[in-house]
N, C-alpha and C positions, 0 to 999 in steps of 0.2 A: 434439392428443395430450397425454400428463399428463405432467407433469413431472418423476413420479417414475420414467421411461422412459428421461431422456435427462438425468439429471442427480442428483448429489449433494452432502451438504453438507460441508465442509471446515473445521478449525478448528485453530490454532494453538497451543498452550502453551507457552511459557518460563518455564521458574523459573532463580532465581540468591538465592544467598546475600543478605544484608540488605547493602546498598553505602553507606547513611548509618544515623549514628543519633546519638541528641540529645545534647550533652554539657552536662551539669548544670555542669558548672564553667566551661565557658565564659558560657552564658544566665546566672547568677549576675553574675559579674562583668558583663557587659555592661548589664545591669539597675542592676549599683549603679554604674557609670560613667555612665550616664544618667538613675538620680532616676527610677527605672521598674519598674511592680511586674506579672507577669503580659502581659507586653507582645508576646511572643513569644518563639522557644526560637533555637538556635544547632545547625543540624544539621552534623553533621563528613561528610566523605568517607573510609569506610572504607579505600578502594584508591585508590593514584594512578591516575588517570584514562587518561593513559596505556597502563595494562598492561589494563586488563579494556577498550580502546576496543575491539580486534578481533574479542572475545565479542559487545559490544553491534553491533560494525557485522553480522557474520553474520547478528544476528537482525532487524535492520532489511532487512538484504537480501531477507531469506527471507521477512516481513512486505508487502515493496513486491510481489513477485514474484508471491504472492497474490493483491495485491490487484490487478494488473494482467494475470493469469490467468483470474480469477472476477468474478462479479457478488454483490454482497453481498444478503445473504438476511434474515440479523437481523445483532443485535449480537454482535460477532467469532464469528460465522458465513457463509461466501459459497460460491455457488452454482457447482459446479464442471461442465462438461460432461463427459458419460463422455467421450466421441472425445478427451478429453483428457488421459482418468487415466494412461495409461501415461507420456505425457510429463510429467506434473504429478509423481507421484511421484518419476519417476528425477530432476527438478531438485532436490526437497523432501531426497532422500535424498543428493546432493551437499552441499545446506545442513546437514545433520544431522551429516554427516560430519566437514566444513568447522568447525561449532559444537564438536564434539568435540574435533578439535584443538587447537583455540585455550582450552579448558579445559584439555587436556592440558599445551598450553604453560604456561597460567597458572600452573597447581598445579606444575611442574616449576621454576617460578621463583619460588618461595614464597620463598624468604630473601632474594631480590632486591627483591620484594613491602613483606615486613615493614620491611626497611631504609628504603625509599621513604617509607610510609605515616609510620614514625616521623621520619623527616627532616622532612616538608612538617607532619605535624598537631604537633614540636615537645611544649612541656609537654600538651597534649592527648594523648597517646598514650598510649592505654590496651592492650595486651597480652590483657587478661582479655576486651576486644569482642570478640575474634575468635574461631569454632570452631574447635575441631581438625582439623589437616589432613587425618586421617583421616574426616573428615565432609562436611568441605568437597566433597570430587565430587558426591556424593549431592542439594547444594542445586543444582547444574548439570542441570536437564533442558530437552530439546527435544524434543515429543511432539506429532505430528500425530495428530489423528483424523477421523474420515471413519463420517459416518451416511446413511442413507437420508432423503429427504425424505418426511415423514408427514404424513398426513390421517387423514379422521377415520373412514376402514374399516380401518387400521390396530390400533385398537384391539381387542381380543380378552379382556378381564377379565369378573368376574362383578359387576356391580354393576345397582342398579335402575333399570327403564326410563326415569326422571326424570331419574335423575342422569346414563346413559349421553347421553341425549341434551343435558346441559347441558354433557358433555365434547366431543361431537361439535361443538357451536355455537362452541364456545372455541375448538376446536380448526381450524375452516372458515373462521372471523374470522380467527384469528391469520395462517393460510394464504395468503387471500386478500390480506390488508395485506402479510406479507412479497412475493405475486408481484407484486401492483401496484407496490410498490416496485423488483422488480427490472425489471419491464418500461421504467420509467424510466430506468434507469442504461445500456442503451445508446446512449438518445439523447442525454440528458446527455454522455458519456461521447467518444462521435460530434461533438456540439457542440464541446465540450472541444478536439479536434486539429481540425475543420472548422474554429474560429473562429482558431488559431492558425495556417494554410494562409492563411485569408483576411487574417489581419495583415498578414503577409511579403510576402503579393502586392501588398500595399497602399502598400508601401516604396517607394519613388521611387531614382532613379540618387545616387549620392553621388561630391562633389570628393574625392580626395588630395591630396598632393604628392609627387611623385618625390623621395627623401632623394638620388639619386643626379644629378637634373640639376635639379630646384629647379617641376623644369613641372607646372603642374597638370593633372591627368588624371580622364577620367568613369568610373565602377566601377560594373556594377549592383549592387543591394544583396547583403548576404551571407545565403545560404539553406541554410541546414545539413538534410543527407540524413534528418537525424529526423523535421522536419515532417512530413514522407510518411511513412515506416517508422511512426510512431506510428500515421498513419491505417492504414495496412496493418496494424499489431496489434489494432486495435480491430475492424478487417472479419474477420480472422480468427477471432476470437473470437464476434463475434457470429452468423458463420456455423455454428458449432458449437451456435449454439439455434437455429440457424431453423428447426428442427422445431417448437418451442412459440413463438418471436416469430411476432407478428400481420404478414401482410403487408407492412402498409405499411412495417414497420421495415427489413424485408429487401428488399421494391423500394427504398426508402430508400440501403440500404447500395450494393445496386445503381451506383447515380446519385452515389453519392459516388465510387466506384473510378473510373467513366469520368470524372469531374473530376478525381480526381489525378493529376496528371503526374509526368515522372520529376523530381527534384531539379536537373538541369543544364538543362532546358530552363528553368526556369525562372532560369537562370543567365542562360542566352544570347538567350533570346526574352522583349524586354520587350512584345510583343502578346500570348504568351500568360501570360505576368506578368497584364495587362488583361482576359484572358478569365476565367483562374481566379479573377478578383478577383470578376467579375462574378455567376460560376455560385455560390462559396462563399456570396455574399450570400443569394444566391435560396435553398441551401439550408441556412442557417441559420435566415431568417425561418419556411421547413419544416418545421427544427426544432423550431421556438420554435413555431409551432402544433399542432403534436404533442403538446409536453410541456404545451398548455396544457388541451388536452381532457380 
């Protein structure tokens, strides 16, 4: 089935104000305190680090969320499944929201801002670096956009038969290299939490000490509920292509659900600790032949 059925492309923009910029009077003197001509600059931090962290974490969040939603297409472009747009959105538009705020806070705390900046940059503070606050919002955007995946019947212009077809070739090459590429990134992707399942399993019993009677005690290792849960986001996700993934990637996924077990057996049962040790190897090597074809 074609791709451009069951899927679209997704991309991310943030802008923000200028957060560094070169101070001529610092590089100068550091230059003539070192007998150094052209050697390099001296960038300042516009903003204490501090106040604009909760802007930059929003957009790292929104960034990760992404990238662990989708399968990447081209460069900061990734392939998003419809069966997923409604919930993709309503998160994107929490982050958006969330992003607003935390500008809203910043700029509401501008003289706490300016005080900061000139405390830490000291005689480096310059006043005249900064835009007006009045402008300052306007360099705050968060803007998702969202295209259709194209080929080369998409095009519809008036140009001649030579050239159409030298866009069509362009454009079936380019195509082809980004699905090949995506077709990799589930098993990759698969590999990624299969090979970290099969670590953990691999863990052996560990001594204590009792702080409260001194006796040493046996522990099985420690296995945190994620190891699974990641597997279980990655089979999610790739079940939303399996209309365009090729078979074997979906019997594949298959075969990994019936090895993962729940997180506490794997607590309490050091046999089947040794089974999933056993099974994760076998489908790794799977893997690893997969991605080599």
């Amino acid at each position: 089935m074609s791709i451009k059925n069951h899927a679209l492309l997704v991309s991310l923009s943030v802008s923000k104000p200028q957060m560094t910029k070169k101070d001529e009077k610092a590089t100068v003197s550091a230059e003539v305190a070192n007998n150094a001509y052209g050697a390099g600059q001296y960038r300042k931090d516009l903003y204490p680090k501090a106040l604009v962290q909760p802007i930059m974490t929003v957009e790292s969040a929104a960034r990760a969320y992404i990238e662990s939603t989708t399968y990447m297409w081209s460069r900061g472009e990734y392939l998003l499944p419809t069966a997923k747009f409604m919930e993709f959105t309503e998160r994107i538009g929490k982050f958006q929201l969330e992003f607003d705020q935390c500008v809203t806070a910043f700029l509401n705390n501008w003289s706490n801002v300016m005080q900061q900046a000139q405390q830490r940059q000291g005689d480096l503070f310059d006043p005249t670096a900064y835009p007006d606050l009045s402008d300052l919002k306007s360099d705050f955007r968060f803007r998702v956009n969202y295209r259709p995946v194209t080929d080369a019947t998409d095009f519809r212009v008036a140009m001649q038969d030579d050239e159409m077809d030298a866009l069509r070739s362009e454009v079936e090459q380019a195509t082809k290299e980004a699905m090949n590429n995506m077709m990799r990134a589930p098993l990759e992707r698969l590999k990624d939490v299969v090979q970290k399942l099969h670590d953990v399993t691999g863990k052996t019993e560990r001594e204590t000490v009792n702080k409260k009677t001194g006796a040493t005690e046996i522990k099985p290792p420690i296995f945190r509920d994620s190891v699974c849960e990641n597997i279980a986001a990655e089979i999610d996700l790739l079940r939303a292509f399996a209309d365009i993934l090729p078979d074997n990637i979906t019997d594949l996924a298959k075969t990994v659900v019936e090895v993962t077990p729940h997180p506490q057996q794997l607590r309490d049962n050091p046999d089947k600790r040794k089974e999933v040790n056993v099974q994760t190897a076998a489908l790794l090597d799977s893997i690893n032949s997969m991605l080599e074809d």
